[in-house]
C-alpha positions in Angstrom: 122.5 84.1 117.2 122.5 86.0 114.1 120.4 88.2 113.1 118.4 87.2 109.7 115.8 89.2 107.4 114.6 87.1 104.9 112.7 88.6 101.9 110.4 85.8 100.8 108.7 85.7 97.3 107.9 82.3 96.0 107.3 81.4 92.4 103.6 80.5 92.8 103.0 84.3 93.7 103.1 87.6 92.0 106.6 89.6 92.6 106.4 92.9 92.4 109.9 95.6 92.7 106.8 97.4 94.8 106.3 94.7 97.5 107.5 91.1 98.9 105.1 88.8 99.7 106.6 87.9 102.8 109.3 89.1 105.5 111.2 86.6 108.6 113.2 88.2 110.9 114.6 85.8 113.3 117.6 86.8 116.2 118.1 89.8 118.2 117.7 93.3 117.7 114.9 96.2 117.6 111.6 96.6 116.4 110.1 99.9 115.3 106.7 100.6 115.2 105.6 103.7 113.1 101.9 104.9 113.8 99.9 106.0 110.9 101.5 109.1 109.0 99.5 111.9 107.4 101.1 114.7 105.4 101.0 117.4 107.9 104.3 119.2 108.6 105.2 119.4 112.7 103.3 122.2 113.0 100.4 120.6 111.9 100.1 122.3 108.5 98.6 120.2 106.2 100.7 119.7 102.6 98.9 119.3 99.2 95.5 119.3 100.5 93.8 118.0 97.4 97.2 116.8 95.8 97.6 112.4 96.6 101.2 113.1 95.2 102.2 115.9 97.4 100.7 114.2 100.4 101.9 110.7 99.7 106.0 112.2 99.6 105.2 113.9 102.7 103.4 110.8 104.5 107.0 109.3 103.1 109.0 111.5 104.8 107.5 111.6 107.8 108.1 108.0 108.1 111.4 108.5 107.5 112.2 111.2 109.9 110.8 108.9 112.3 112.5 105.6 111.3 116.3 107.8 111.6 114.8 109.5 115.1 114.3 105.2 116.3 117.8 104.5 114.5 116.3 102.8 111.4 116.0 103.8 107.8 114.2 102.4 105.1 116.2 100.1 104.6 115.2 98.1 107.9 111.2 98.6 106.9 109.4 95.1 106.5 106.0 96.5 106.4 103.5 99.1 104.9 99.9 99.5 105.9 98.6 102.1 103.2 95.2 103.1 103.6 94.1 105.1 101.0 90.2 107.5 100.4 87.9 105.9 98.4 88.5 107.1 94.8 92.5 107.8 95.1 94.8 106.1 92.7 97.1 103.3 94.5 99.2 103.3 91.5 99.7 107.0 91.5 100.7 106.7 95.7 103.1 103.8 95.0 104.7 106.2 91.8 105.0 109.4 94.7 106.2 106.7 97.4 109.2 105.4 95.2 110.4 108.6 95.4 111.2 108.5 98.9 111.9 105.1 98.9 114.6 104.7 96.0 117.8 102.8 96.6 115.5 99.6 98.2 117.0 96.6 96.9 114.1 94.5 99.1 110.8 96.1 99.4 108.8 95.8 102.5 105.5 93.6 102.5 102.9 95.9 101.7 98.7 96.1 102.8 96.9 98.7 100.7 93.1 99.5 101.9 90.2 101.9 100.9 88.9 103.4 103.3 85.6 106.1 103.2 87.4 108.4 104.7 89.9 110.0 107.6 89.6 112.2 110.8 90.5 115.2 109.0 88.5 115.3 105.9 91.4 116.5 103.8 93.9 113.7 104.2 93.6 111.7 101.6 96.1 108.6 102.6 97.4 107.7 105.6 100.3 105.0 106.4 102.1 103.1 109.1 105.0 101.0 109.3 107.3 98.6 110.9 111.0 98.2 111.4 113.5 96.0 112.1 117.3 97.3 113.2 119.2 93.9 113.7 121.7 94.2 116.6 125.3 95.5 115.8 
């Protein structure tokens, strides 16, 4: 069986370039499951403490240098969990996250959620993904 990735966004709902409302994925291939990102470099130095731009690219890349280490790339991402400080601009993370994310012709479904705050007191957003590589 093929593999299939449908991006669904039906008329009765909003559609965003951002976000799809729904993803299928049906046939073989892998799954890859990204645990929440914080902007911290690998030797756990914090980037743009105070910044949500600076550490909303760096959340971004770290999800992408572990999406290419699993043998994905943004391109295979069908979901977003995005949990955000109370008081933080979404629209201002979405902006910094395009940046990473440019060239996506089908956006992943996407969760955004306030939270009070983070294990480290200086991370101000913190996201997780999932992939899908269909099989070559």
């Amino acid at each position: 069986m093929a593999t299939m990735i449908e991006h669904i966004n039906p008329d009765s709902l909003l559609k965003s370039p951002a976000f799809s409302q729904a993803v299928t994925v049906e046939g073989g291939g892998k799954t890859i499951y990204i645990g929440g990102q914080d902007a911290v470099l690998s030797n756990n130095e914090l980037v743009g403490r105070g910044d949500l731009n600076a550490q909303t690219v760096q959340v971004m890349k770290n999800i992408r240098i572990a999406l290419e280490a699993a043998g994905g790339g943004w391109k295979d991402v069908v979901k977003l969990n995005i949990f955000l400080k109370q008081g933080q601009d979404a629209g201002g993370a979405f902006k910094a996250a395009q940046s990473e994310m440019k060239g996506m012709t089908k956006p992943p479904v996407v969760t955004v959620v306030y939270v009070a705050g983070f294990g480290n007191p200086d991370f101000l957003l913190e996201v997780d993904a999932v992939a899908f590589v269909p099989a070559s």
